[in-house]
Backbone as CSV, one residue per row, in Angstrom:
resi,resn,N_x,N_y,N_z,CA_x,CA_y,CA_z,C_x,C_y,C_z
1,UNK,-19.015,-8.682,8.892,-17.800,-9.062,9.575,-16.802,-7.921,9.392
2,UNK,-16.083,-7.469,10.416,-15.100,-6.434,10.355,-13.990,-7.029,10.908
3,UNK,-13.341,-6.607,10.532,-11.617,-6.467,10.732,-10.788,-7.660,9.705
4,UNK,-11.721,-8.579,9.151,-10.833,-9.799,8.206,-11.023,-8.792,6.866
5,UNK,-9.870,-9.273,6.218,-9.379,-8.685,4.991,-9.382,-9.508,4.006
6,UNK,-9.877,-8.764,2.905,-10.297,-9.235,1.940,-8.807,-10.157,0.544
7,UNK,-8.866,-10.827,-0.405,-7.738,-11.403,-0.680,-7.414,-9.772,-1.928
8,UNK,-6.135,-9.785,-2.348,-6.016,-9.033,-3.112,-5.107,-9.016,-4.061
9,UNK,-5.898,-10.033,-5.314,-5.420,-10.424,-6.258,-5.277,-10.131,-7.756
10,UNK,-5.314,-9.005,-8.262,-5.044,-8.685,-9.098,-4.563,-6.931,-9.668
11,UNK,-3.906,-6.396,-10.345,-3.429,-5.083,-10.231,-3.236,-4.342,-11.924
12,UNK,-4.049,-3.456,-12.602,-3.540,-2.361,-13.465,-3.387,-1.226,-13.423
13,UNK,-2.125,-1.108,-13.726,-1.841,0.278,-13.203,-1.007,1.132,-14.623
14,UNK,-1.543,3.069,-14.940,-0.987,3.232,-15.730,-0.092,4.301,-14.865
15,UNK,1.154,4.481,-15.122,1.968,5.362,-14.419,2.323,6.467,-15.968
16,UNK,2.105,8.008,-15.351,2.772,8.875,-16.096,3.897,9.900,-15.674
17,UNK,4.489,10.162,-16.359,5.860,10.887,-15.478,6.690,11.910,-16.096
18,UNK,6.711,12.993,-15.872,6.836,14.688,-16.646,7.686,15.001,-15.534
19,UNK,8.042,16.291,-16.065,9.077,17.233,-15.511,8.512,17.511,-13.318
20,UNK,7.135,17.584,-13.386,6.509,18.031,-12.527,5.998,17.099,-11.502
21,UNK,5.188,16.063,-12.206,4.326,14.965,-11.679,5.169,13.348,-12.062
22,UNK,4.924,12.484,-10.548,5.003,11.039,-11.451,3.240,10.402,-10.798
23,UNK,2.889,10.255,-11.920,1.284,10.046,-11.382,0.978,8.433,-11.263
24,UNK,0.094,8.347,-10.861,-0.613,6.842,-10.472,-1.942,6.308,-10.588
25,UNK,-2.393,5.688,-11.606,-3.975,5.701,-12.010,-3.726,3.891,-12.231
26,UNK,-4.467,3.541,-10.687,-4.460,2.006,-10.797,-6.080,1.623,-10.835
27,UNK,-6.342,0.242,-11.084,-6.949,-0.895,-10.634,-6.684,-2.080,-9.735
28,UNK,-7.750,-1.810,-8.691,-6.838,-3.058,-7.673,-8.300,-3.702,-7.249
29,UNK,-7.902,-5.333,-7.926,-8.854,-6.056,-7.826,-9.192,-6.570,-6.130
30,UNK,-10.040,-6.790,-5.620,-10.247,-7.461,-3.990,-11.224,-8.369,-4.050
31,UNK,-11.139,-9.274,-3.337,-12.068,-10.470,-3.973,-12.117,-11.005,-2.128
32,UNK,-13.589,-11.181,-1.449,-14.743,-11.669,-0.569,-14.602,-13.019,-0.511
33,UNK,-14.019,-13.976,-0.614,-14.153,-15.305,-0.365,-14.683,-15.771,0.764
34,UNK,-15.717,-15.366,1.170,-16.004,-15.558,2.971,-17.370,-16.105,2.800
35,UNK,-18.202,-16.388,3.387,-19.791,-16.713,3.257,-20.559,-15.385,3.959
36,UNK,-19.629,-14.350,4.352,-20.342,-12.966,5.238,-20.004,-12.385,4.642
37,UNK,-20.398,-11.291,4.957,-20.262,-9.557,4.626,-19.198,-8.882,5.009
38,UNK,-18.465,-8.485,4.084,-17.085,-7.809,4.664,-17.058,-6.460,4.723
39,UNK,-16.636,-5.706,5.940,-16.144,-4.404,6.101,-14.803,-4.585,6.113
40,UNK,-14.108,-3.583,5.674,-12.254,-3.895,5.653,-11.884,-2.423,5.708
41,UNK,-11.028,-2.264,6.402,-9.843,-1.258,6.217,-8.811,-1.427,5.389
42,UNK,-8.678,-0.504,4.368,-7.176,-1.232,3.415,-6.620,0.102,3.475
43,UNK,-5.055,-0.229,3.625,-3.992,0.853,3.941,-3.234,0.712,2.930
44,UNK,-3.215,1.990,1.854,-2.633,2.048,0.124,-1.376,2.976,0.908
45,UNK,-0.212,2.594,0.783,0.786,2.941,1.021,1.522,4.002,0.101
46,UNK,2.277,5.072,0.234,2.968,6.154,-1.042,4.394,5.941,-0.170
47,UNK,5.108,6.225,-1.672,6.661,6.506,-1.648,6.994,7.777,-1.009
48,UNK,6.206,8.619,-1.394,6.354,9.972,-0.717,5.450,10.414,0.493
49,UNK,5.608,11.778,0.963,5.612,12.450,2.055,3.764,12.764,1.306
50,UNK,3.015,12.573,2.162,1.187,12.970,1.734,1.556,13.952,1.701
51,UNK,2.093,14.573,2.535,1.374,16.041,2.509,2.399,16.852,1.038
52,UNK,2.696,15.954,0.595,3.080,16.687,-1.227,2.445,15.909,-2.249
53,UNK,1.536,14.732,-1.770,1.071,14.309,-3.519,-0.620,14.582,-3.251
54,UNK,-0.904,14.632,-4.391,-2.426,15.273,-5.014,-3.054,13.961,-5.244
55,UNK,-3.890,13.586,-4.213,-4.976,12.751,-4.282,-6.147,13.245,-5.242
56,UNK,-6.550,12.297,-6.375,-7.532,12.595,-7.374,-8.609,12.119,-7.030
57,UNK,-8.281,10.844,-6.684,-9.606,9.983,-6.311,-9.179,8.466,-5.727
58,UNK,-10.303,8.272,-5.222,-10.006,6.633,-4.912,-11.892,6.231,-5.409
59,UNK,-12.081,5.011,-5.952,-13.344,5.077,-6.296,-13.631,2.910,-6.362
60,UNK,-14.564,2.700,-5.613,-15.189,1.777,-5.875,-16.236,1.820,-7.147
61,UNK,-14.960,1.346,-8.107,-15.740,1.188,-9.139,-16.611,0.075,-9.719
62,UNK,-17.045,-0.812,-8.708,-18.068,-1.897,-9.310,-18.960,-1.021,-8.700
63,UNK,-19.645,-0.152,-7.627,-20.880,0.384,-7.185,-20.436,2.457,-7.358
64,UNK,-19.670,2.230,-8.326,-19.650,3.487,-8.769,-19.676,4.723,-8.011
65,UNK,-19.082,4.688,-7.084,-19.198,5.330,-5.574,-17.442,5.931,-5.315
66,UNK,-17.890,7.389,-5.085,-15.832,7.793,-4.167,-16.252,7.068,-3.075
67,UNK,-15.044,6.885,-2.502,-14.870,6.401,-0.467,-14.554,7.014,-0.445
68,UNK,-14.604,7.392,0.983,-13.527,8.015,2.063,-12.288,7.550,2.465
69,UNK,-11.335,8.930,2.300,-10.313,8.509,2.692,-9.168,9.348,3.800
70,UNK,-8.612,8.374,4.595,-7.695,9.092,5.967,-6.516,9.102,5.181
71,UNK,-5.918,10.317,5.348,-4.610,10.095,5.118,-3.880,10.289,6.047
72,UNK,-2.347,9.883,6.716,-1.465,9.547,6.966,-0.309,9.972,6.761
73,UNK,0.700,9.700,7.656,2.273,10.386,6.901,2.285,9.803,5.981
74,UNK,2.762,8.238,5.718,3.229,7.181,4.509,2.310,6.835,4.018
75,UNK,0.792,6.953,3.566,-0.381,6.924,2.899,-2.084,7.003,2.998
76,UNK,-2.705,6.039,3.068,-4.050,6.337,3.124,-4.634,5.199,3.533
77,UNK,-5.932,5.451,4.432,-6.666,3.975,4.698,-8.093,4.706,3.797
78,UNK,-9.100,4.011,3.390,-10.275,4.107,3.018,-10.872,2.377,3.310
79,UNK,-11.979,2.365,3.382,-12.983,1.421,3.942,-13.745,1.030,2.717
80,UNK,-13.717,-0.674,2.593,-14.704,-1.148,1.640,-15.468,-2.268,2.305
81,UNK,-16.833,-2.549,1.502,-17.952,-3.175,1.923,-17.937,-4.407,0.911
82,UNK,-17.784,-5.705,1.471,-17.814,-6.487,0.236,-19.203,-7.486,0.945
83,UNK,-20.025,-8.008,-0.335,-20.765,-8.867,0.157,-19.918,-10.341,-0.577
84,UNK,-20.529,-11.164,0.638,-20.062,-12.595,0.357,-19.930,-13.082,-0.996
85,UNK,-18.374,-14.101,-1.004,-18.117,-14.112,-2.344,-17.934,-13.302,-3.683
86,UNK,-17.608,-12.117,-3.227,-17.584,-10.841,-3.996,-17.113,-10.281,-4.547
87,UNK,-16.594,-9.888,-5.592,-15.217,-9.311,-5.960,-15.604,-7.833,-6.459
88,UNK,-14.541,-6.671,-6.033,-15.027,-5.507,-6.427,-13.494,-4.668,-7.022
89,UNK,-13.441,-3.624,-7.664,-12.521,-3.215,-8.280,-12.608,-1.519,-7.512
90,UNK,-11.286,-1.190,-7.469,-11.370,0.122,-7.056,-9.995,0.703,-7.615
91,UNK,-10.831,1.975,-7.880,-9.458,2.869,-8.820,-9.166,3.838,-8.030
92,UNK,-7.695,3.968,-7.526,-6.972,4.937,-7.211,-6.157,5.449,-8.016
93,UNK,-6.318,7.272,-7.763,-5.755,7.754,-8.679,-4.779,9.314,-7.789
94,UNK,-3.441,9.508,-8.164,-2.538,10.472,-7.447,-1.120,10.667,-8.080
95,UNK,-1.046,11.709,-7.876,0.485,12.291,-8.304,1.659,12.380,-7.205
96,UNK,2.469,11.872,-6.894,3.337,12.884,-6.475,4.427,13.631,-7.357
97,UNK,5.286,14.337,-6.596,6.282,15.051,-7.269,7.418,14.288,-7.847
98,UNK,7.881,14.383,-8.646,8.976,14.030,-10.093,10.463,14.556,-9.358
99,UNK,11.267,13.429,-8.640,12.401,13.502,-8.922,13.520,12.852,-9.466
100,UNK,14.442,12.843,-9.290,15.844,11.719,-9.967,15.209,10.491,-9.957
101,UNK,14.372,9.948,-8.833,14.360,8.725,-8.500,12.985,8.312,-8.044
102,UNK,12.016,8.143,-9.201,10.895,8.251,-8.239,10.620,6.376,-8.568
103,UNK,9.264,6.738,-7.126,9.142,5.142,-6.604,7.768,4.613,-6.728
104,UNK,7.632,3.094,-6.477,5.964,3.357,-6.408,6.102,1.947,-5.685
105,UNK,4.820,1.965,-4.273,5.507,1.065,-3.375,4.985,-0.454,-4.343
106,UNK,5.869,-1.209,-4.365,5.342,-2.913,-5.016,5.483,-3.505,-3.250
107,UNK,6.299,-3.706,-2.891,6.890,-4.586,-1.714,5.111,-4.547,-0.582
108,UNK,4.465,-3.827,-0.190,3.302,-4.041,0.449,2.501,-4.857,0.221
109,UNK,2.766,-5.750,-1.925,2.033,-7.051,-1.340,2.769,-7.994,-1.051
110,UNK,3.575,-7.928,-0.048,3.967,-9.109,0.857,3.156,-8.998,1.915
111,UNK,2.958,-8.134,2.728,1.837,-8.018,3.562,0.539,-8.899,3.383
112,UNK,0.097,-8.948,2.217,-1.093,-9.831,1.643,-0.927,-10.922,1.899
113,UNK,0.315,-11.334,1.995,0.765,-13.052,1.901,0.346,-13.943,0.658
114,UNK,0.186,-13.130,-0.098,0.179,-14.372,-1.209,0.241,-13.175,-2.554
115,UNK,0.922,-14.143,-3.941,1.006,-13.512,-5.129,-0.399,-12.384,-5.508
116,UNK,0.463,-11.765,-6.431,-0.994,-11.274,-7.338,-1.323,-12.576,-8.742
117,UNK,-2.140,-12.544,-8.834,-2.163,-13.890,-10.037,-1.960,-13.075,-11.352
118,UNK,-2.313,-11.704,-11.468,-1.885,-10.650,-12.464,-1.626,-9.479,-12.083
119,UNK,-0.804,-8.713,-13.041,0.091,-7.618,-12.714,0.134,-6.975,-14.209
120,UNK,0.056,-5.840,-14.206,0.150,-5.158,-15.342,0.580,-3.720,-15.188
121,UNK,1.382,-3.238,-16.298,1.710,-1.853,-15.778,2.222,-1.324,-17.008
122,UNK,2.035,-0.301,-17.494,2.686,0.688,-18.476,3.041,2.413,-17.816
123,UNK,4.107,2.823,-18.556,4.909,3.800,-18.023,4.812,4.487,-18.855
124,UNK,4.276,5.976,-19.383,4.265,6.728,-20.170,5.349,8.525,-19.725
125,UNK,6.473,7.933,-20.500,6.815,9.009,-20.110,7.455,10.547,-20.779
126,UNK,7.153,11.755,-20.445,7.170,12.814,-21.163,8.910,12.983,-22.121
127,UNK,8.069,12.926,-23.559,9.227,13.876,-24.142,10.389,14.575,-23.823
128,UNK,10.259,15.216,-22.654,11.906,16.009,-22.281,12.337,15.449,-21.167
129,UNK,11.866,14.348,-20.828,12.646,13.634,-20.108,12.983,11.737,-20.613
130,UNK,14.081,11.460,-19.931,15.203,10.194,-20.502,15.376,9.167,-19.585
131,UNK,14.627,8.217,-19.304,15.084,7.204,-18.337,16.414,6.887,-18.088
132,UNK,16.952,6.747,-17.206,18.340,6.557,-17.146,17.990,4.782,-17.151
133,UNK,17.316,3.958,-16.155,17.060,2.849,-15.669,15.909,2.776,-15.050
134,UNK,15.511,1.263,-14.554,14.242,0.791,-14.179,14.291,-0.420,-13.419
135,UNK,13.945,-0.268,-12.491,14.076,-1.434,-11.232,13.257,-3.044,-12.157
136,UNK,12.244,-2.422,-12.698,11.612,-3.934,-13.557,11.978,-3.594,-15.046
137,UNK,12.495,-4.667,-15.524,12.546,-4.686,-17.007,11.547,-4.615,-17.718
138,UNK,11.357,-3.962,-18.379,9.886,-4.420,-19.752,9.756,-5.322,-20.462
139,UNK,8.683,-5.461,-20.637,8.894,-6.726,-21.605,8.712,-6.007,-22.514
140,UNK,8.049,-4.537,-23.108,8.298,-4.063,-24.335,8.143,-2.516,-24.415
141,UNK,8.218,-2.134,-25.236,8.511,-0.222,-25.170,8.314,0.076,-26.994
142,UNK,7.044,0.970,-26.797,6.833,1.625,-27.851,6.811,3.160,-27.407
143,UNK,8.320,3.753,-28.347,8.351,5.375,-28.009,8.540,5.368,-27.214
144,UNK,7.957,6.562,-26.026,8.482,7.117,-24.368,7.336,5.833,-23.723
145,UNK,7.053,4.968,-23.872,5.744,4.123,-23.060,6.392,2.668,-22.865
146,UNK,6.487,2.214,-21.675,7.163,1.350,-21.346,5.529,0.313,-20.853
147,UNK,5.839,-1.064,-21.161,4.925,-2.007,-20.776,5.263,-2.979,-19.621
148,UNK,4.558,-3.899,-18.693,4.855,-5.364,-17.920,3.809,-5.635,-17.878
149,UNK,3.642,-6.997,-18.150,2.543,-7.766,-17.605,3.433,-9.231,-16.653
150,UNK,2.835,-9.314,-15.569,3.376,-10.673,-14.969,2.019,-11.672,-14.613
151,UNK,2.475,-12.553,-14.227,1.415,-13.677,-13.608,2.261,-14.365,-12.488
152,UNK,1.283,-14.254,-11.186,1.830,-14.904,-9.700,3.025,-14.142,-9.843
153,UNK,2.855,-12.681,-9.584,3.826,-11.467,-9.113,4.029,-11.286,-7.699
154,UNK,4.553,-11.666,-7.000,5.103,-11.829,-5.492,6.055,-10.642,-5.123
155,UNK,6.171,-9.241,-5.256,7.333,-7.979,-4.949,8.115,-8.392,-4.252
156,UNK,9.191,-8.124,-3.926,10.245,-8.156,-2.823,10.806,-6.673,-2.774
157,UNK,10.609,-5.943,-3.744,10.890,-4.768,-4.169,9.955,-3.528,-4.594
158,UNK,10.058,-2.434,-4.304,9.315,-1.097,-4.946,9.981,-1.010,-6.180
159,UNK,9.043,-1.006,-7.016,9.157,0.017,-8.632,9.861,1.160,-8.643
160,UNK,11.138,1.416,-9.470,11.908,2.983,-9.237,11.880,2.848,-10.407
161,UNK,11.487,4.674,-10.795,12.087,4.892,-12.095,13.204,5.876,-12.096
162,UNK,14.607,6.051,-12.814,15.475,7.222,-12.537,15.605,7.727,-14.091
163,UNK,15.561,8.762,-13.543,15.684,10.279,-14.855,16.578,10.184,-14.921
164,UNK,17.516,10.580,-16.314,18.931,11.024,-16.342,18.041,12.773,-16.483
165,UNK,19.645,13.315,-15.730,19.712,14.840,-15.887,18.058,15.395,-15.594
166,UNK,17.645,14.664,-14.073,16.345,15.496,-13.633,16.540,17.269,-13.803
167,UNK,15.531,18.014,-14.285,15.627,19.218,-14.206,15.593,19.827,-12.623
């Protein structure tokens, strides 16, 4: 079956963030609830301009396989294969560039129409630089590494982080 989309319910993601790079190394769970075979297009959305962040990888990691991927002005489509009842995990991984205010899109799962049932995220960020603020609160912070975990996480909002005194 092509063109129905798969549900997409669950998310870990570690974010790192230096003078140079704010990077992005997720897990994004997708789960087949259908009695067929799914082909899907999924469109991973960026805060920034493609043609400045460094795609590492995108990888179906339950069949251990890179996809292919299109990129776009505002992000990327790549194609997954789910068999019925299926759930598969895929890691995307990318940098873009580090400024005052960097972002990371949350608000696209409204598009999904329904919560994530989990959400997780830690923020590791470099030594010579100072958070000024943070669009989500933590629930905890050891050193420069900021933590969240939620349950039935619904965005209305993108993730910002702001530097004081960006270089």
């Amino acid at each position: 079956m092509f063109g129905q989309r798969p549900s997409f319910f669950q998310e870990s993601i570690d974010f790192e963030l230096d003078a140079e790079w704010f990077t992005v190394n997720g897990l994004y769970f997708l789960a087949n609830s259908t009695d067929e075979r799914l082909r899907s297009a999924i469109f991973f959305p960026v805060a920034a301009r493609t043609d400045s962040i460094r795609l590492f990888k995108v990888i179906d990691v339950t069949k251990a396989e890179r996809l292919d991927v299109k990129v776009v002005e505002n992000g990327f489509f790549f194609h997954v294969w789910m068999m019925p009842r299926d759930t598969i995990v895929v890691n995307i991984e990318y940098a873009q560039p580090s400024r005052r205010v960097n972002e990371y899109v949350l608000e696209s799962t409204q598009t999904w129409g329904q919560a994530l049932k989990k959400a997780a995220y830690s923020l590791k960020v470099d030594d010579d630089l100072r958070i000024d603020s943070l669009s989500l609160s933590p629930d905890s912070i050891c050193g420069q590494t900021y933590f969240w975990s939620r349950n039935d996480f619904f965005p209305s909002e993108n993730f910002c982080v702001w530097v004081e005194k960006f270089p």
